[in-house]
Rosetta silent file (secondary structure, phi, psi, omega in degrees, C-alpha in Angstrom):
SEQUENCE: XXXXXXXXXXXXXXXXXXXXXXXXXXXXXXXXXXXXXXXXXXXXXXXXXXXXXXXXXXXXXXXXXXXXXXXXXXXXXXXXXXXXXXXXXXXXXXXXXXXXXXXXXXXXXXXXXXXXXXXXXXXXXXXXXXXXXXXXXXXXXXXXX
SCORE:     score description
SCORE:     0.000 S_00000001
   1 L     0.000  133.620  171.078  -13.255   25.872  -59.897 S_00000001
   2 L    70.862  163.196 -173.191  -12.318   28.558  -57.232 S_00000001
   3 L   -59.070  124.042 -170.372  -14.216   31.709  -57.263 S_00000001
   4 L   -58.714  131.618  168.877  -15.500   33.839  -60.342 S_00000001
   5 L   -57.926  151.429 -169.228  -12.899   36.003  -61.685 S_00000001
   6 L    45.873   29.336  132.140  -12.827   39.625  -59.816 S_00000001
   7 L   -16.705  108.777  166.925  -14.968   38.069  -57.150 S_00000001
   8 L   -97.512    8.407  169.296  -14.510   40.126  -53.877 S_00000001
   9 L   -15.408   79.812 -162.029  -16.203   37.681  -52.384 S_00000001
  10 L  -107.896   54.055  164.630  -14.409   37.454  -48.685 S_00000001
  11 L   -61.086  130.482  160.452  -16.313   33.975  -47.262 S_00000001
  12 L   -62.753  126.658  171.273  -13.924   32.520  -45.002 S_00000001
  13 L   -87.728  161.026 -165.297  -13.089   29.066  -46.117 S_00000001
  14 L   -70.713  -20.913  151.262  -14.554   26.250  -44.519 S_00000001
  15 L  -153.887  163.122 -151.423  -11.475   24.073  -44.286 S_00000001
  16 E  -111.268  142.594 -155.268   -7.756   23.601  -44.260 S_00000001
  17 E  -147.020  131.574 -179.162   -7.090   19.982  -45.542 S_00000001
  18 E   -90.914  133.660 -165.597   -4.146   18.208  -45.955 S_00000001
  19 L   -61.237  150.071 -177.668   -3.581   17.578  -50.019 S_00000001
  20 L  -142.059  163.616 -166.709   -3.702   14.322  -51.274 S_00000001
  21 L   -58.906   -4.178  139.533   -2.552   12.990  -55.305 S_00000001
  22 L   -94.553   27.792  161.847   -5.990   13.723  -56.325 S_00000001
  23 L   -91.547  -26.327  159.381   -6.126   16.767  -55.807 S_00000001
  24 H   -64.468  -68.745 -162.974   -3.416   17.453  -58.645 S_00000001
  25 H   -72.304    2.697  168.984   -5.412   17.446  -61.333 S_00000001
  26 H   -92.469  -11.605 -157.290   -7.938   19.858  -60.191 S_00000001
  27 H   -71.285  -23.105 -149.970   -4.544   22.414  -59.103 S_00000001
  28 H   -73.931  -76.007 -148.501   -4.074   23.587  -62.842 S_00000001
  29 H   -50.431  -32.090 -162.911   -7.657   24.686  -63.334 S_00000001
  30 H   -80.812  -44.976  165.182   -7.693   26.746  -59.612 S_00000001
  31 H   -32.291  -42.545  156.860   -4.383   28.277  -60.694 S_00000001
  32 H   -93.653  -19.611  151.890   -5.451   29.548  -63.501 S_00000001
  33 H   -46.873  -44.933  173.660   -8.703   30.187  -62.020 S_00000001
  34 L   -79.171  -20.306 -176.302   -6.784   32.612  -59.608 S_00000001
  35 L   -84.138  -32.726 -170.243   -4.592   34.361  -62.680 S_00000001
  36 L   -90.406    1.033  175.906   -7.689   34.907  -64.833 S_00000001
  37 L   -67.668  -40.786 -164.315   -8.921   37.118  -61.679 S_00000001
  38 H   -57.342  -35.640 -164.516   -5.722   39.639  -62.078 S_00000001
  39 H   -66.293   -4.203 -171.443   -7.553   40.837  -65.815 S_00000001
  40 H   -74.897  -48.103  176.704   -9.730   42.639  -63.727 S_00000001
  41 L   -83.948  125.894 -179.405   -6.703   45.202  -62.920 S_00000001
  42 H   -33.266  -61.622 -152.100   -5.320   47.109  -65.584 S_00000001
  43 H   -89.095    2.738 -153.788   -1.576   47.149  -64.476 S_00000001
  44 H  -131.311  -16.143  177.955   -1.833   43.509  -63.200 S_00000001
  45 H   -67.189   -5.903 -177.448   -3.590   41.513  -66.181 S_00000001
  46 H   -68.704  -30.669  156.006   -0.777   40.277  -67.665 S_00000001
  47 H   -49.608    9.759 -168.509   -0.684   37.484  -64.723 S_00000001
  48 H   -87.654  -21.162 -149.795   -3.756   36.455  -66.222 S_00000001
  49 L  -122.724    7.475 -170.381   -1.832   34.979  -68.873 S_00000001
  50 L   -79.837  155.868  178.999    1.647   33.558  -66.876 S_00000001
  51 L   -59.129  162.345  168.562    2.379   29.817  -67.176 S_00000001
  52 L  -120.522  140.735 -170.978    0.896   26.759  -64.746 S_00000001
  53 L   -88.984  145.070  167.597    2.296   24.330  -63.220 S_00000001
  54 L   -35.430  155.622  161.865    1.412   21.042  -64.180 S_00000001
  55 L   -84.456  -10.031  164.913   -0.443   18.047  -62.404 S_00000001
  56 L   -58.252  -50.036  176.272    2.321   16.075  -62.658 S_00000001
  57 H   -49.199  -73.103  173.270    4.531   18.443  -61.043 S_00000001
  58 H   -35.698    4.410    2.112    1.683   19.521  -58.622 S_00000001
  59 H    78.415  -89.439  166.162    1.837   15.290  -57.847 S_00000001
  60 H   -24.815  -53.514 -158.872    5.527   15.972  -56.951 S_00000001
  61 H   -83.314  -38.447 -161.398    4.875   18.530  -54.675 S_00000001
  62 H   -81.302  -43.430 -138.939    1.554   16.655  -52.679 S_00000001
  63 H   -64.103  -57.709 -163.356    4.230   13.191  -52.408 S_00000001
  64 L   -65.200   32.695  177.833    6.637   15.285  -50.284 S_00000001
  65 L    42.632  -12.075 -178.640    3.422   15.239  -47.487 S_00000001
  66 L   -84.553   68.733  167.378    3.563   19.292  -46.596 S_00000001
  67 E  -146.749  113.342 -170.360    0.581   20.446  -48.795 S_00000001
  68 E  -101.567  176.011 -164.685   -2.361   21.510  -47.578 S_00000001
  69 E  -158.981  132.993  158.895   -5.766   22.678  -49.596 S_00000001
  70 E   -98.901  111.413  150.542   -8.335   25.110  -48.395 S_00000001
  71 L   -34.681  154.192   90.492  -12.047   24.153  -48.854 S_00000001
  72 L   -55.827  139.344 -178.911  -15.057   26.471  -49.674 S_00000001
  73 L   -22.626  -33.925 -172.859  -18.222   25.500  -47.796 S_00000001
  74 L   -97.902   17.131  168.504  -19.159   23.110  -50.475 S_00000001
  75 L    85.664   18.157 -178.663  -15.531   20.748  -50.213 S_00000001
  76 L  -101.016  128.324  177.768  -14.362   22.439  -53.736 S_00000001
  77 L   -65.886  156.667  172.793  -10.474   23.577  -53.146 S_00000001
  78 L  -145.056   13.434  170.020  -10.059   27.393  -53.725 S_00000001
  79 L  -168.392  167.767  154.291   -6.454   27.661  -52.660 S_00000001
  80 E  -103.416  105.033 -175.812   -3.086   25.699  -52.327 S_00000001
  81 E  -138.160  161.170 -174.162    0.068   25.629  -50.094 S_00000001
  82 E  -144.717  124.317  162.013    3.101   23.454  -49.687 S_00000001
  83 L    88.855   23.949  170.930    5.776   22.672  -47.281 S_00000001
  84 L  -137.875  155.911  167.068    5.440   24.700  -44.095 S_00000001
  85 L  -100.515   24.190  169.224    3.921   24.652  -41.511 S_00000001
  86 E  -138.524  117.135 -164.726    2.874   27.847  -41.292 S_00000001
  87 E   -83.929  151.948  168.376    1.768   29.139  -44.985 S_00000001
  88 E  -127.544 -174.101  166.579    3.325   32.610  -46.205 S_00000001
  89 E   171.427  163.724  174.589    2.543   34.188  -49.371 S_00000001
  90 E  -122.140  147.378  175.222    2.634   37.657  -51.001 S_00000001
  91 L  -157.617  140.262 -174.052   -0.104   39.060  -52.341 S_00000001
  92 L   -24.756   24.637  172.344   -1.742   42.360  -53.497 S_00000001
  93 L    25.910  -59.636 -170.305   -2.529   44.357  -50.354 S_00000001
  94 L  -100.255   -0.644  179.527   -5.514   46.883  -51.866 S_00000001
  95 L   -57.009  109.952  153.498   -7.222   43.377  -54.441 S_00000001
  96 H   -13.505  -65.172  179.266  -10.192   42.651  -53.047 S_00000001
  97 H   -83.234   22.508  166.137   -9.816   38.658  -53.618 S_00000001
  98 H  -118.433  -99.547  144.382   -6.501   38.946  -52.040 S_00000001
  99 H   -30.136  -62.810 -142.458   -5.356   40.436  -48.775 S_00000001
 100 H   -67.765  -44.012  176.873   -8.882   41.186  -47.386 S_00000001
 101 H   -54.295  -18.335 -169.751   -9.361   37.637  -48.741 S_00000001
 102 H   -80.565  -58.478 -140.910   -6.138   36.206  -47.193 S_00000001
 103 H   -75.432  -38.012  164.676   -7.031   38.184  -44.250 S_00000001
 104 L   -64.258  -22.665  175.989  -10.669   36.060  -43.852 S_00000001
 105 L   -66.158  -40.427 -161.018   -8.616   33.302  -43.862 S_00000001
 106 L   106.276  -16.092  161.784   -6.731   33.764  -40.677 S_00000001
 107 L   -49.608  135.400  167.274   -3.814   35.258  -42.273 S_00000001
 108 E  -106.211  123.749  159.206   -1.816   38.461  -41.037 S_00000001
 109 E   -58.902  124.409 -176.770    0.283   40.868  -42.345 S_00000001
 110 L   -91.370  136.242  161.698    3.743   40.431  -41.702 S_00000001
 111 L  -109.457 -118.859  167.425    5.318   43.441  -41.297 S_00000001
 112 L   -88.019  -11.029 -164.932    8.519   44.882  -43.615 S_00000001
 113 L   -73.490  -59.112 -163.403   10.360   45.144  -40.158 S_00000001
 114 L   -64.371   11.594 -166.638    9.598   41.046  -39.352 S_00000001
 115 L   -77.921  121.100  177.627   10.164   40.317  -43.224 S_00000001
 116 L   -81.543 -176.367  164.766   12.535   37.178  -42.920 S_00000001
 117 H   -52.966  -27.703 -173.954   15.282   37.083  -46.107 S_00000001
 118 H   -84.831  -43.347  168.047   13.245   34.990  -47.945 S_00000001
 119 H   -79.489   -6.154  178.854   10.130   36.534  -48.147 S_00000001
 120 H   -98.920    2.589  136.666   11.794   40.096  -48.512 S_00000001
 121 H   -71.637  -45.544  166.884   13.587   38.654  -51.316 S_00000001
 122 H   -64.866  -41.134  174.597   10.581   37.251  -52.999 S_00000001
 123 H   -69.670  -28.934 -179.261    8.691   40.949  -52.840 S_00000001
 124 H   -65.330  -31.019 -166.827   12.158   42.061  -54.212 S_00000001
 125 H  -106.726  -34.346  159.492   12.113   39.686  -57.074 S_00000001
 126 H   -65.296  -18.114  164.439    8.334   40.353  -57.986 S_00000001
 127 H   -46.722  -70.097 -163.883    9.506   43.793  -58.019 S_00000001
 128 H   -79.248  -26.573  178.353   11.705   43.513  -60.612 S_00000001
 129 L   -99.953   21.125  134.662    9.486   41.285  -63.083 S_00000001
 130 L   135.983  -32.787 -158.337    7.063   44.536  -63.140 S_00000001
 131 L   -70.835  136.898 -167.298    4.776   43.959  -60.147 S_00000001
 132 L   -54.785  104.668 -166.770    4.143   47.431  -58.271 S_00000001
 133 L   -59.924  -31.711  174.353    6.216   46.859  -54.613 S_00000001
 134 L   -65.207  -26.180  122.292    3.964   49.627  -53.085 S_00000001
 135 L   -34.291   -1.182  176.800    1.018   47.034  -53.723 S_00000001
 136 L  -114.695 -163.410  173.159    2.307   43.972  -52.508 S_00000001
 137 L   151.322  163.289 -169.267    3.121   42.603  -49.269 S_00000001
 138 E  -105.987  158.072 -175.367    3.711   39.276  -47.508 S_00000001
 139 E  -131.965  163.365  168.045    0.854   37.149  -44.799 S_00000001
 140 E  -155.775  155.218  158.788    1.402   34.058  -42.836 S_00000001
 141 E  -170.148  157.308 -106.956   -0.841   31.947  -40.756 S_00000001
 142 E  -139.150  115.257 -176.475    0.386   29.305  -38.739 S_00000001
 143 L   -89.429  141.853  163.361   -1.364   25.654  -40.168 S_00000001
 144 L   -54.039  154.824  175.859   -2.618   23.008  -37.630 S_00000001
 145 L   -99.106    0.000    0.000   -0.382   20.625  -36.528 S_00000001
């Protein structure tokens, strides 16, 4: 599921999807599919080894209708988002399978001026449980309606 760890792989995926309750039980496996990628960086593997959320939870989350799923050309999800309509996320700026990947995606870097409170709280709070702030940064792109 999802991409071979340290993949730099930057295929755009082929589609944005809306999620539906079978799609929770594959969300574990891509989740930790995306975590065991991190072992590739030294200062960053210990996300390789952070908790998952369940498919029950991940269940929870599709019911409340905002959750969308990104495709790879062959219909296999490779990514997850929930409850906006425009996805944000933070993510490693120089990782290969990260920005530049985010960035194939349709995503943009927001920058620190345009940072609303939430997401410049969130870089703030990743901060503080160890991850390097000069390496991160936040993206959005703006989901079909």
């Amino acid at each position: 599921m999802g991409r071979e760890a340290g993949s730099a792989d930057p295929r755009p995926v082929a589609r944005l999807r809306k999620a539906t309750p079978a799609d929770a039980a594959v969300l574990p496996e891509l989740e930790q599919s995306a975590g065991l990628s991190f072992r590739a960086d030294r200062e960053l593997a210990w996300l390789a080894d952070a908790g998952n959320l369940s498919p029950e939870r991940y269940r929870e989350i599709i019911a409340d209708g905002w959750s969308w799923i990104a495709e790879d050309e062959r219909g296999r999800p490779v990514a997850f988002a929930a409850k906006i309509p425009a996805m944000t996320l933070t993510t490693f700026r120089d990782v290969p399978w990260n920005a530049p990947f985010y960035r194939s995606m349709g995503f943009a870097l927001i920058g620190p001026g345009e940072l609303d409170p939430r997401l410049a709280g969130l870089l703030a709070k990743e901060a503080s449980m160890g991850m390097p702030a000069e390496r991160r940064c936040a993206m959005r792109r703006t989901l079909p309606t």
